[in-house]
C-alpha positions in Angstrom: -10.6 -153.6 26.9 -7.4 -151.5 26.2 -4.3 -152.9 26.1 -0.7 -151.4 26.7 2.3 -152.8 26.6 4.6 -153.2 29.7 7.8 -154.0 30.6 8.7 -154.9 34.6 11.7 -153.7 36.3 14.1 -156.1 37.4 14.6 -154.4 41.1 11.2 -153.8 43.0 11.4 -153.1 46.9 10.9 -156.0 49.0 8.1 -154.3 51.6 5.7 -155.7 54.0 3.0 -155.0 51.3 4.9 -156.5 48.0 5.7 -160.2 50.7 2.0 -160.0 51.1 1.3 -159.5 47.7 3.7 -162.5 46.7 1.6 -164.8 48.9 -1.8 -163.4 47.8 0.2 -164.5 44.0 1.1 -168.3 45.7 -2.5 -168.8 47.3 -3.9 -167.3 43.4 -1.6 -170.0 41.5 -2.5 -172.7 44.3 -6.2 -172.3 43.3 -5.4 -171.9 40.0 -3.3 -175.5 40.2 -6.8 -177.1 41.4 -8.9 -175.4 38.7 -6.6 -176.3 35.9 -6.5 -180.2 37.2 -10.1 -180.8 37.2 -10.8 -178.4 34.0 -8.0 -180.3 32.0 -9.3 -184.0 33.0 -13.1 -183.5 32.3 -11.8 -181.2 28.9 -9.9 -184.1 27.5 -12.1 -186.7 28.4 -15.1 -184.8 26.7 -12.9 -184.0 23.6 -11.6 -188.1 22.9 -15.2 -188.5 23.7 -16.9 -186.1 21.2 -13.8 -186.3 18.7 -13.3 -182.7 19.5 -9.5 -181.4 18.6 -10.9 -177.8 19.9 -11.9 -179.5 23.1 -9.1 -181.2 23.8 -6.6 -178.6 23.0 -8.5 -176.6 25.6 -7.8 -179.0 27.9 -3.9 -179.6 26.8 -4.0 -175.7 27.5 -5.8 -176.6 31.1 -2.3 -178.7 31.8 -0.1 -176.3 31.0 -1.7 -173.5 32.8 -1.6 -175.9 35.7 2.0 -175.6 35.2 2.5 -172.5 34.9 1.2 -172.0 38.0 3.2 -174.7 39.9 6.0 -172.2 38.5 4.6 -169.5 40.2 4.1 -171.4 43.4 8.3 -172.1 43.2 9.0 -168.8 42.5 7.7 -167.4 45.0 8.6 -170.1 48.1 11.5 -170.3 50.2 14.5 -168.4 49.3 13.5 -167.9 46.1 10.8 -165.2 47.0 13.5 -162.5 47.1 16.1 -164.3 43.8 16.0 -162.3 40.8 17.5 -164.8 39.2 14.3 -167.2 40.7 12.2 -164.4 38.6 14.0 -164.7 35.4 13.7 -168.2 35.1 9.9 -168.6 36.2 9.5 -165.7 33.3 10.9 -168.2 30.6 9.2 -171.5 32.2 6.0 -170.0 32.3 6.8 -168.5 28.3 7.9 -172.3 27.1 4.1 -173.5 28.6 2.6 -171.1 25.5 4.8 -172.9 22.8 4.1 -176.6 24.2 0.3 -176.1 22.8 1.1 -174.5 19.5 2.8 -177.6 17.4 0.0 -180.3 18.7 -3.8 -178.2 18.7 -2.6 -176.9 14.6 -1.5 -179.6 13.2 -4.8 -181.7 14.4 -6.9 -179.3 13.4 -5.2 -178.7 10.2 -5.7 -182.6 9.8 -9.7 -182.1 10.9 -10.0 -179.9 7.8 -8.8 -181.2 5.3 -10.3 -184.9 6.7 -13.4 -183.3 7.3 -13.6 -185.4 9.9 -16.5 -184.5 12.0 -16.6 -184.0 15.6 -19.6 -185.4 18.0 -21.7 -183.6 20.2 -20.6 -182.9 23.8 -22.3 -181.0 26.0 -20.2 -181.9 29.4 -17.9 -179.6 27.2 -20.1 -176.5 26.2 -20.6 -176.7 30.3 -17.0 -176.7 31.2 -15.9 -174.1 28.7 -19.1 -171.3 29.8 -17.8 -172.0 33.0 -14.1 -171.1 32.4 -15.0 -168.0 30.1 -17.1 -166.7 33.5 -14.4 -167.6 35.8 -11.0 -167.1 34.2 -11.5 -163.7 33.6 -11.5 -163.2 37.4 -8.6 -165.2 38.6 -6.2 -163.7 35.5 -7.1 -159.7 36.4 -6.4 -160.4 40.0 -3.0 -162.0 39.1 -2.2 -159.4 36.8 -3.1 -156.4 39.5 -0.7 -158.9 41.5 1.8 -158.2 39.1 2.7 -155.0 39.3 2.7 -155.2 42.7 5.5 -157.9 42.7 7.1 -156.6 39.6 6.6 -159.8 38.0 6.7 -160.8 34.7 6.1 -164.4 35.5 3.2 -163.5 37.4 1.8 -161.2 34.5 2.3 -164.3 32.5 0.3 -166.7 34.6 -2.2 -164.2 34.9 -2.4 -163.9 31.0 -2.5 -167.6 30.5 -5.8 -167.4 32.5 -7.2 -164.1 30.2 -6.1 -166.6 27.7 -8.2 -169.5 28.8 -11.6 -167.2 28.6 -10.3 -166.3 25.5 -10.2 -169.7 24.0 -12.8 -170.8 26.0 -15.2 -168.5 24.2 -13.9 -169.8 20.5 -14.6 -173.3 21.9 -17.8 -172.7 23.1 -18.7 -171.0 19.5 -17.1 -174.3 17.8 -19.1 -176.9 20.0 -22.8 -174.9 19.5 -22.3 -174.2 16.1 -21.7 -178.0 15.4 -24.3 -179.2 18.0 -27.2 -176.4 16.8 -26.3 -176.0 13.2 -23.9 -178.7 12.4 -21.0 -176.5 11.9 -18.6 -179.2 12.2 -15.6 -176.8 10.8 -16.1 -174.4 13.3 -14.3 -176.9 15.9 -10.9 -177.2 14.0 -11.1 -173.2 12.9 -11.4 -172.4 16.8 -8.8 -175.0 17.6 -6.4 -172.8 14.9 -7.7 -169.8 16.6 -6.3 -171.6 20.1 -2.9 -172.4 18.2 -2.1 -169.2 17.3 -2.6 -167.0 20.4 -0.4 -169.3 22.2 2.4 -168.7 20.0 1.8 -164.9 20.4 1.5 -165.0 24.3 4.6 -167.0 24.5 6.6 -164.5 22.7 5.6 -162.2 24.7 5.9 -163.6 27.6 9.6 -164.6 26.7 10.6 -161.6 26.0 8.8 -159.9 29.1 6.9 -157.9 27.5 2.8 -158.2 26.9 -0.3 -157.0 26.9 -2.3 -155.5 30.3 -5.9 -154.9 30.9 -6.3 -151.8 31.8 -8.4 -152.9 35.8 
């Protein structure tokens, strides 16, 4: 996958096509919203469960995507759908939702290290998590395509979040096997590191408008 960086222009004409694309990018984050909700519950349930810090900081990283996308679902209602300055601040909310993660998901796993405290076995998560890394893929392209549409860098930022999840869904899933197969248990912590520090990369990208794009 190649990446490129891209920056948005702030004035982007306001067509038939680009209002249609704004609601295909409100009925995206509405689904989105749904996902997140029930992927965040049944993440952090499985990860207090299992003692998993990976696990659960997926599912911290469920909530704020959920958030992220109630952002988008206010930027892009009412008379905000045409506010630039309704733009700039969904760019930033949806930015701070990367750095919420960060602090919490490192320092526990930091702790799980040096503890060597060892996580159970849970595989209600190694379900979720396959499920995300096939379906967030999906949702995050199409919001991202959205994107330049709209000229939206809080869109592109929602739709990285969900790139994001797969991302972090994959180290997870690497974390819980390698401690259910092989017993592991350090994998779970490393991949929770690995969670920690992408975040704070997205969100500084995402704060500044900037980022990364799959090429579709």
């Amino acid at each position: 996958m190649s990446t490129r960086e891209v920056a948005y222009p702030v004035a982007v004409a306001r067509s038939d096509e680009w209002l249609r694309a704004a609601q295909r990018a409100r009925l995206l984050s509405w689904i989105s919203l749904a996902w997140m909700g029930a992927e965040g519950a049944i993440a952090l349930t499985a990860g207090i469960m299992a003692g998993s810090i990976a696990l659960i900081g997926f599912g911290i990283d469920s909530v704020i995507e959920g958030v992220a996308s109630l952002v988008i679902v206010w930027r892009f209602t009412g008379s905000r759908l045409l506010s630039e300055s309704a733009e700039r601040r969904a760019q930033k909310l949806v930015a701070i939702q990367f750095f919420l993660l960060a602090p919490y998901v490192g320092i526990e796993a930091l702790h799980k290290l040096i503890s060597t405290e060892q996580p159970g076995t849970s595989w209600l998560g190694i379900a979720l998590v396959t499920t995300s890394l096939i379906g967030m893929p999906l949702l995050g392209r199409a919001k991202r395509r959205l994107a330049h549409q709209l000229g939206s860098v809080a869109t592109r930022g929602e739709g990285t979040q969900n790139i994001l999840c797969a991302y972090l869904a994959g180290a997870v899933l690497v974390g819980l096997l390698g401690n259910t197969l092989f017993g592991f248990w350090w994998l779970d912590p490393v991949a929770a590191l690995v969670i920690a520090g992408v975040a704070v990369r997205e969100g500084l990208e995402s704060w500044r408008g900037e980022g990364c794009c799959a090429s579709c």
